[in-house]
ROFI-213107 format. One record per residue (C-alpha): residue number from 0; residue in one letter; x, y, z. Coordinates in Angstrom, 2 decimals, m for minus. Example, Ala and Ser with C-alpha at 12.3 -4.5 7.8 and 13.67 -1.06 7.14 Angstrom:
BEGIN
- 0, A, 12.30, m4.50, 7.80
- 1, S, 13.67, m1.06, 7.14
This chain:
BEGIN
- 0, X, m11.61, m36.20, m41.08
- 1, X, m10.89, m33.84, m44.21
- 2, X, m8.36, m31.36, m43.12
- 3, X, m8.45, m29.53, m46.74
- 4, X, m10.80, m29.38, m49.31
- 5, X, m8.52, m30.70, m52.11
- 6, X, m4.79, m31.87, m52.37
- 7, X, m2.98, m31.13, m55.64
- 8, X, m0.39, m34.15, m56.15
- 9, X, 2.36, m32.70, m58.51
- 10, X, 3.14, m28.63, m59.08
- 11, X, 4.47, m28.55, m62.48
- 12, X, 2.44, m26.92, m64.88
- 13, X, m0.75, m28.42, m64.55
- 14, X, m1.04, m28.45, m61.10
- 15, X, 0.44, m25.28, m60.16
- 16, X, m3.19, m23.50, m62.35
- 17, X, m5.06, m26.18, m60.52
- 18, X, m3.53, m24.72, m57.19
- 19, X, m4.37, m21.51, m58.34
- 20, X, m7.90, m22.03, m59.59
- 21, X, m8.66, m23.84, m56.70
- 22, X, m7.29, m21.18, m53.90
- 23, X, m8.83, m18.02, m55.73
- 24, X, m12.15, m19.72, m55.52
- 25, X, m11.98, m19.79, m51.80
- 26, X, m10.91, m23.82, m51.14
- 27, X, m8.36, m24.88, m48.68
- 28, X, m5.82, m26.86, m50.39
- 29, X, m2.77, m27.73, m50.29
- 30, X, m0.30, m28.69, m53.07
- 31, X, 2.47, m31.66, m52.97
- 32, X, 5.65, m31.79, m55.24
- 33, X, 8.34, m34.27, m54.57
- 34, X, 11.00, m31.42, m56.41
- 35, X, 12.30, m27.96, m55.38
- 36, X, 9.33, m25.49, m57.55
- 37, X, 9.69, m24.71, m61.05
- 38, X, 12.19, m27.72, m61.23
- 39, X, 14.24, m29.55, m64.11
- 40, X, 13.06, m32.73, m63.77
- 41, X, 9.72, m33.12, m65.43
- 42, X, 8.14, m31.24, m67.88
- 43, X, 7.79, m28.02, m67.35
- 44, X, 11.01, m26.20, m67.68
- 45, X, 13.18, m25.56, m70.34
- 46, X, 12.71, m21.51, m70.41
- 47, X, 9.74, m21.43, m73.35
- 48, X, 6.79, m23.25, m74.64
- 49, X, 5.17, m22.80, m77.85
- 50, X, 1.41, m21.16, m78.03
- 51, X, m0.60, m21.24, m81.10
- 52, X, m4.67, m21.52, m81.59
- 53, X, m4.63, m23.34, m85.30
- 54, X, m4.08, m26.71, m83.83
- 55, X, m3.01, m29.46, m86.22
- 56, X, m3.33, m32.44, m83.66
- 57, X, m7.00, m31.70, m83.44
- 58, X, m9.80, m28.74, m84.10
- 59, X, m10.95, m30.05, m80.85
- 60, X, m7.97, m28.19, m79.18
- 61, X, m8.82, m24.47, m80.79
- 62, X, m11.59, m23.83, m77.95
- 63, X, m9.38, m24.80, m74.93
- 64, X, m6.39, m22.93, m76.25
- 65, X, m8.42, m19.80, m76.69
- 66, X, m9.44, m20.02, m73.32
- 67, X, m6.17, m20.39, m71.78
- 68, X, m4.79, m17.06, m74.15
- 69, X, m7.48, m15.65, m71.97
- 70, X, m6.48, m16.79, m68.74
- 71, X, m2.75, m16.33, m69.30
- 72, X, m3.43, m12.49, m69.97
- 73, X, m5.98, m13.03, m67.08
- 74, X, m2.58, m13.94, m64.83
- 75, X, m0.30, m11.28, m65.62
- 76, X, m3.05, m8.26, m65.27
- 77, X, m3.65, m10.84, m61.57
- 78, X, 0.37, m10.31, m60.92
- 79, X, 2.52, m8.15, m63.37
- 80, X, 4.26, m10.49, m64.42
- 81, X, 5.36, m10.70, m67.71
- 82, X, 4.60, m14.57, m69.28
- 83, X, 3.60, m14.30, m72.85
- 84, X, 5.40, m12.85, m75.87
- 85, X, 3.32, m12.87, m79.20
- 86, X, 5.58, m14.32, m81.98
- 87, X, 4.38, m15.91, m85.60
- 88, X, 4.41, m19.59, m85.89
- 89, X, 4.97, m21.28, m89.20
- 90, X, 3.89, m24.78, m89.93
- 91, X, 6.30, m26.26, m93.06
- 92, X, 5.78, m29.39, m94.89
- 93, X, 4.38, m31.80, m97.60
- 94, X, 1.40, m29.91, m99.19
- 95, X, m0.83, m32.97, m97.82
- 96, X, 1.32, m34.05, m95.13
- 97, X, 0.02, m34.39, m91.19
- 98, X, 0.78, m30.90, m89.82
- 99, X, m0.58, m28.69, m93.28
- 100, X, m3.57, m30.93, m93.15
- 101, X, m4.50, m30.40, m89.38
- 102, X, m3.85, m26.42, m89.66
- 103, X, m6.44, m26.43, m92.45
- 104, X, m8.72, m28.42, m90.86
- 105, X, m8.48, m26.62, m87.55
- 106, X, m8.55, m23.08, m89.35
- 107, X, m11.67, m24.37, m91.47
- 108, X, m13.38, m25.06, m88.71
- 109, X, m12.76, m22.72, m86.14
- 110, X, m12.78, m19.68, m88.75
- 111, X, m9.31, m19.12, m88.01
- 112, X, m7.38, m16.56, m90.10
- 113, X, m4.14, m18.32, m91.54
- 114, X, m1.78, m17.75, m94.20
- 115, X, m0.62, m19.87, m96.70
- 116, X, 2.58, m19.97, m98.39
- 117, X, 4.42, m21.63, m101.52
- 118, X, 7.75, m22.94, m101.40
- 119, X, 8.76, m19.80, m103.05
- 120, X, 6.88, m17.70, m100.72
- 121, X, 8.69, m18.82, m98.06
- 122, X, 12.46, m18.62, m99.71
- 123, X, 11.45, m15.03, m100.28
- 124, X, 10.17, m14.34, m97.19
- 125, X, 12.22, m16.35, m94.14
- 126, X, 15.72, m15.97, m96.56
- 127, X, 17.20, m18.41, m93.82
- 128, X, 14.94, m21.34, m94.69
- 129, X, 15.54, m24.15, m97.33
- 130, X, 12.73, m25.48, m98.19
- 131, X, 12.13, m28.16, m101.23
- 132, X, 9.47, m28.09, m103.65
- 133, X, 6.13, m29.60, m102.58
- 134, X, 6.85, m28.27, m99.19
- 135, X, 4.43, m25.27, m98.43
- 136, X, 3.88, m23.06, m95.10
- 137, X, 1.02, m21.78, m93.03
- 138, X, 1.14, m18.68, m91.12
- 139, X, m0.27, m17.73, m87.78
- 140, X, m0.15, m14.81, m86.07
- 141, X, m2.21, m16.30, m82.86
- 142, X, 0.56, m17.68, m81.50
- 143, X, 3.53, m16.96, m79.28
- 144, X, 6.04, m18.17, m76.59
- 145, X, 5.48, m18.63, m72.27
- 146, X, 8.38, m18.30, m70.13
- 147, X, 7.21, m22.20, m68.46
- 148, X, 9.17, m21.54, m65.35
- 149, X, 8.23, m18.27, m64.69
- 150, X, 4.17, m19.51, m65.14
- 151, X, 4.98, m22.11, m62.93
- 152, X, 6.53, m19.84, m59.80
- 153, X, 3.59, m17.24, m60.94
- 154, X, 0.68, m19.91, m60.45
- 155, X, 2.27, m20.73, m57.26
- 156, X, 2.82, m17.52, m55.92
- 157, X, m0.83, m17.01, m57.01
- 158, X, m2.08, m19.56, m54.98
- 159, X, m0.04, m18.97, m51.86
- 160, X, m1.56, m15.72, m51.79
- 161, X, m4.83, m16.91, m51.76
- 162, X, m3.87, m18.57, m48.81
- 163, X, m2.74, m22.13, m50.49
- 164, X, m0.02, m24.43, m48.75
- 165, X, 2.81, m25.46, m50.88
- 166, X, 4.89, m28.54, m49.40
- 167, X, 7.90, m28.64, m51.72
- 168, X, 10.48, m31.85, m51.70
- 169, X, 7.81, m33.62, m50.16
- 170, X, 7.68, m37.10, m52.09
- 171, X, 4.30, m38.83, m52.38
- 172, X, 4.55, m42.42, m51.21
- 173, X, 1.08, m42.96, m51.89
- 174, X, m2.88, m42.52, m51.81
- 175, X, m6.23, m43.66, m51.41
- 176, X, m9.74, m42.93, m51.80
- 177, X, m13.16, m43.89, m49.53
- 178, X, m16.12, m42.25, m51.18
- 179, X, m16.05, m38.80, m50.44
- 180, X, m12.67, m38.68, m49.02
- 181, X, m8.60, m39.26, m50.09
- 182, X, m5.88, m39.69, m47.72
- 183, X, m2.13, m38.72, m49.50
- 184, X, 0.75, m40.51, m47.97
- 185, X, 4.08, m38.64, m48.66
- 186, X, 7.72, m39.42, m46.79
- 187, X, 6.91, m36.57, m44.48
- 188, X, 3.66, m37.38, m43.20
- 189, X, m0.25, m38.27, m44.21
- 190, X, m3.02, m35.59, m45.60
- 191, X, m6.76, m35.98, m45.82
- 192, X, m8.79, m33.94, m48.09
- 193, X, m12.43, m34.00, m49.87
- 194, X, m10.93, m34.13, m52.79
- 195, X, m7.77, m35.24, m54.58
- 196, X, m6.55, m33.86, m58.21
- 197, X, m3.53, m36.06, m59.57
- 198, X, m1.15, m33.45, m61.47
- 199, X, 1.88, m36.01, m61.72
- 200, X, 3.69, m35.66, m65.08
- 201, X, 5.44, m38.43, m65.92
- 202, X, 4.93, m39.91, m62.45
- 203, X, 1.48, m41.10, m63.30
- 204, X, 2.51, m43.71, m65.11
- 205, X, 2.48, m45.42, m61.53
- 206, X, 0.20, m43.26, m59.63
- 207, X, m2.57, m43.55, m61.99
- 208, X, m1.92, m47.27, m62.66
- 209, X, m5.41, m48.35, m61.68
- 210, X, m7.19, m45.75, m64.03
- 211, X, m7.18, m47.89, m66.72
- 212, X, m4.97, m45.28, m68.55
- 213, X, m1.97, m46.42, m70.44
- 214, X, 0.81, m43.81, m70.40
- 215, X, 4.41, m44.21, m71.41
- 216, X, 7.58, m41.88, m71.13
- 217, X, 9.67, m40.54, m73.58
- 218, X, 12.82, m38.71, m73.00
- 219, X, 13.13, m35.71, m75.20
- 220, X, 16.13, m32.28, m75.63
- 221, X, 15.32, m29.00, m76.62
- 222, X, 18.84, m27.65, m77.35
- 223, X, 20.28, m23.97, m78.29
- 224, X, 22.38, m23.32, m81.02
- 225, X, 24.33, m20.15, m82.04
- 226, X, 23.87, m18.30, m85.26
- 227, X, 26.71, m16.99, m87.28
- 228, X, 24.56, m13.98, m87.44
- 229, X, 22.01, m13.00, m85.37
- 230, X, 19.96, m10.84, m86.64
- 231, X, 17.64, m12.75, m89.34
- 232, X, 16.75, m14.97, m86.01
- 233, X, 15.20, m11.82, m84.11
- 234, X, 11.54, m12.24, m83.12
- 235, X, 10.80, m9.76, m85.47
- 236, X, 12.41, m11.50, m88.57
- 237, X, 12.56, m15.11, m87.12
- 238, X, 8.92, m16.99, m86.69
- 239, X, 8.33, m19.71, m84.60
- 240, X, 8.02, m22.87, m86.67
- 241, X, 7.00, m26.60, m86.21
- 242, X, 8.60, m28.40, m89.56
- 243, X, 7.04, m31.85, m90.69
- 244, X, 9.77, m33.43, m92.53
- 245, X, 11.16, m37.04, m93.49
- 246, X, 12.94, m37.36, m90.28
- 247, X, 10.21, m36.65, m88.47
- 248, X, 8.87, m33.65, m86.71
- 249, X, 11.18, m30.38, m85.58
- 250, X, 10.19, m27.19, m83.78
- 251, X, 12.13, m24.18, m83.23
- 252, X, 11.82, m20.48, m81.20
- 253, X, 13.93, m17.39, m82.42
- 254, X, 16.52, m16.20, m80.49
- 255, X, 15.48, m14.14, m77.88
- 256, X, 18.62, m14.63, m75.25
- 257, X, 22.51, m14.81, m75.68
- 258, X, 22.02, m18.44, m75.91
- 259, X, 20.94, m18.44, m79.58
- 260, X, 17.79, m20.53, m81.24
- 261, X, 16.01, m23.38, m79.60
- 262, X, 15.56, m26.18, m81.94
- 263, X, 13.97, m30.16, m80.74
- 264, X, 12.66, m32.81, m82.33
- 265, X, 9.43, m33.52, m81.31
- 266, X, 9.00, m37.35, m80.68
- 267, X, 10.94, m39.94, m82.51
- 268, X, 12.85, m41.31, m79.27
- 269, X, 11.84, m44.87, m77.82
- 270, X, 8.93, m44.75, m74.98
- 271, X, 9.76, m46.24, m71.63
- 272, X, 8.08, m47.27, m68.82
- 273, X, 8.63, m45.03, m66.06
- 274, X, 10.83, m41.56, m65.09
- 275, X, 13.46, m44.24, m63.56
- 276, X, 14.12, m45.24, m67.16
- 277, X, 15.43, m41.72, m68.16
- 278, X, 19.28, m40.57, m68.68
- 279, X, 19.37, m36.80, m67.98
- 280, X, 22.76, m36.11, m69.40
- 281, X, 22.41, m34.23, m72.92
- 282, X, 25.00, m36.31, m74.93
- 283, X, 26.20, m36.02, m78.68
- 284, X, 23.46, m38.52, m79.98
- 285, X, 20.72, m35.79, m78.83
- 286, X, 22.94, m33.26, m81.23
- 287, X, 22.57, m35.63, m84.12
- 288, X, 19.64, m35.22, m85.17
- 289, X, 18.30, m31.61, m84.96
- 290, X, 22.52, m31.11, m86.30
- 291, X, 21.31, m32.86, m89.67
- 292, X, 17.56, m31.23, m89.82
- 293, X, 19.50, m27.29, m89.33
- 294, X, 22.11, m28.78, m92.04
- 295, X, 18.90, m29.42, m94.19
- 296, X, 16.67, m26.91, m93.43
- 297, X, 18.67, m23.44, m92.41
- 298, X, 22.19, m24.81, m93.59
- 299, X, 25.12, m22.46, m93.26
- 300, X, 23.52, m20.71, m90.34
- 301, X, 24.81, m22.16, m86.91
- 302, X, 27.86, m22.78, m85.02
- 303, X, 28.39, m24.50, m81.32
- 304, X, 25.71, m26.08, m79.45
- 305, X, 25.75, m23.80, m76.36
- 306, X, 22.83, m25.13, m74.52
- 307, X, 20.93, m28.45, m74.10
- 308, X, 18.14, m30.09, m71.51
- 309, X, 16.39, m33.02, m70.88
- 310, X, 12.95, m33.23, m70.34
- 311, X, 9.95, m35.89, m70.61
- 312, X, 6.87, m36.28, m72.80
- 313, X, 3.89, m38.30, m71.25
- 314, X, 2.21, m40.07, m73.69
- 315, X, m0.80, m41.80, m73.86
- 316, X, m1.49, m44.30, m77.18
- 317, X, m3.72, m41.63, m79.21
- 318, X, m1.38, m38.54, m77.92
- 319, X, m4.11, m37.41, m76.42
- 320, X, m4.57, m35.65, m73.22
- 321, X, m6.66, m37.24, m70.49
- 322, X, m8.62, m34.51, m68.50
- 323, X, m11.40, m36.25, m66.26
- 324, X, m12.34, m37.61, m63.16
- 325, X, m10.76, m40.86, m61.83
- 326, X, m13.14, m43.90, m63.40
- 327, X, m12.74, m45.42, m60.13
- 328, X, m12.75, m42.74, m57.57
- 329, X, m15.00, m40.09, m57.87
- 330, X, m13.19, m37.64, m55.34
- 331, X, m10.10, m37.71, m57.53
- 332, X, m9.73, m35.69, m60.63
- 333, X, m6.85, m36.55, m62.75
- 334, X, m4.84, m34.89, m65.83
- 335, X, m1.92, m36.47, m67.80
- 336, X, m0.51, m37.49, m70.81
- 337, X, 0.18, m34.42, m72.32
- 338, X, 2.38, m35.33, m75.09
- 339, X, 4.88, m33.01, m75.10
- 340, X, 2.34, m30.16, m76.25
- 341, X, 0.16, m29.62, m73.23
- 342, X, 1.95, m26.86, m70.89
- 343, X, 0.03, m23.62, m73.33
- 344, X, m3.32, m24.90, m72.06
- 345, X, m2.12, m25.08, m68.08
- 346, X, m4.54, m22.22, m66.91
- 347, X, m7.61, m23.48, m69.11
- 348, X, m6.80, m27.62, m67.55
- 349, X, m6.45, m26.22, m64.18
- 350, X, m9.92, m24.64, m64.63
- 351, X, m11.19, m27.77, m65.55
- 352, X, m9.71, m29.75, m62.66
- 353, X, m11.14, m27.06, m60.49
- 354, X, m14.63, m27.76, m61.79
- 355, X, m14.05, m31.79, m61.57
- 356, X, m13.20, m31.33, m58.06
- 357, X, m15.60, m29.12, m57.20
- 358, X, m18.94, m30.32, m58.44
- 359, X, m18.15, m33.33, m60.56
- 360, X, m18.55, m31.93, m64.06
- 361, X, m17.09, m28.95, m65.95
- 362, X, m18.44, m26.51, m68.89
- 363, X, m15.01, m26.68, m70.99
- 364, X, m14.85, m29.55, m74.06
- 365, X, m13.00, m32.14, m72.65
- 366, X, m14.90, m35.50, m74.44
- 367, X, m11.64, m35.62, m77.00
- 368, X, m9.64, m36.57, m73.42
- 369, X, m12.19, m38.86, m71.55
- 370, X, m10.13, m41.72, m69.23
- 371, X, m12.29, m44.76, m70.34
- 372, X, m11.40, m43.90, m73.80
- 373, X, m8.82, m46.92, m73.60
- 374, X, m11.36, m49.31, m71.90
- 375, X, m11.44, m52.73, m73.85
């Protein structure tokens, strides 16, 4: 009955490198997104996404986001396209707070060549910053930005030319799995395939409902602000930095369009349900907060808000991903709950998912992101 080899349900970033992955190694699939591509209503949009190997949530990470460095490079030699831009990223905070403690750990482990910096050291170096005592920096040149909708239409494109169907503003109503077979219900019509790999963003939190998985949404807005002078926010001046302060978390990109510097806080907005739940209107509340942490932290330095978006964070309770096949339903592979840091490693999870669907098991760490982790 199996008309394809595998469906891909959801083509954001995730699923667009399992579409890929899956169509260069010869499989007749077919990919499923309920949106326009390379749409603003999930979570992969938004222009850039951070990159950076010293990873602070986990040393677990460091192998997986080496591989998909690799594979990134991998896809622009595939298509000329330009997706990655190298760029610095500094990690500020409490000597012993969260983020400085997982950089060391993850640099310790991994052999990772970092660079760390005194309060002083990083008044004297990034002029714009103001920085407290007891706050100190790490420096890492591994690192850089992704244009997130451009690797999105690239992975696509990718995989259409590997012969790949693509069935956009088709919504999935629904799907099911008999041993070695899935049927996919959408509101156009019903697909059978060998294999199923669920790519769904925030929309998991209902289609993965039986997996045992508990995911939650939380609304989050990277917003663009314009400096009073733009030149110490160049690429070349300006790092990339992820600042652990009292307020919580903020990140930040230098300027690298008319639109000025991208600044969010990362978490620290209430987790709902479901997608349904979210407003998508940027409103002065969003400002608030990232107004106070520049008026803190880089005070003096910006004017007018000229850009803002809304976009979701899945979450699961550990804010960790979960990369493995469906505990239920061994034809399905499933991916979610990536926590609002997830889209760098796209090419390395849709590698994975490739493997999962393929034979069952894959040669890339993934035991940090096992689904029965939240059994019992």
């Amino acid at each position: 009955m199996a008309t394809h080899d595998a469906i891909v349900l959801g083509l954001g970033g995730m699923g667009s490198a399992a579409l890929f992955e899956l169509a260069r190694r010869g499989r007749r699939v077919l990919g499923l997104e309920q949106y326009p591509p390379a749409h603003a209503r999930g979570s992969s949009h938004g222009h850039t996404r951070i990159i950076r190997t010293a990873y602070f949530e986990h040393p677990d990470y460091v192998p997986l986001v080496r591989r998909a460095f690799g594979r990134w490079h991998e896809l622009e030699q595939l298509t000329g396209r330009h997706l990655l831009t190298g760029c610095e990223c500094l990690t500020v905070g409490p000597d012993r707070g969260e983020l400085v403690e997982g950089v060391r750990a993850a640099a310790a482990r991994h052999d990772l060549p970092v660079t760390e910096m005194s309060a002083d050291d990083l008044r004297r170096c990034y002029g714009v910053f103001h920085v407290p005592d007891g706050f100190v920096g790490i420096r890492e040149q591994a690192a850089g930005f992704l244009y997130v909708e451009d690797c999105v239409r690239t992975h696509l494109d990718a995989a259409g030319a590997r012969g790949a169907v693509v069935r956009a503003e088709e919504p999935v109503v629904g799907w099911a799995a008999a041993g070695d077979s899935v049927e996919v219900r959408t509101t156009a019509g019903t697909y059978h395939a060998a294999r199923l790999v669920v790519t769904a963003g925030a929309w998991a939190t209902g289609l993965l409902r039986d997996a045992g998985v508990p995911l939650a949404v939380m609304r989050q807005t990277p917003l663009w602000f314009e400096p009073r002078e733009p030149a110490p926010f160049r690429r070349d001046r300006f790092p990339i930095f992820i600042a652990d302060t009292p307020a919580g978390a903020f990140y930040g990109l230098p300027m690298i369009d008319p639109r000025g510097v991208k600044v969010a806080r990362h978490y620290g907005a209430p987790e709902l349900a479901s997608p349904a739940e979210v407003d998508w209107a940027v409103t002065a509340g969003d400002e608030a907060p990232v107004r106070r942490f520049l008026d803190t932290y880089l005070p003096g330095h910006f004017g007018r808000r000229t850009d803002g978006q809304v976009c979701m964070y899945t979450l699961t309770p550990d804010r960790h991903f979960v990369i493995d096949r469906h505990p239920l339903h061994p034809a399905v592979a499933v991916a979610a709950g990536f926590s609002g840091h997830g889209f760098k490693f796209a090419p390395a999870v849709g590698e994975i998912l490739a493997d999962l669907a393929d034979r069952g098991r894959t040669d890339l760490p993934i035991a940090l992101f096992r689904a029965n982790r939240f059994a019992g």
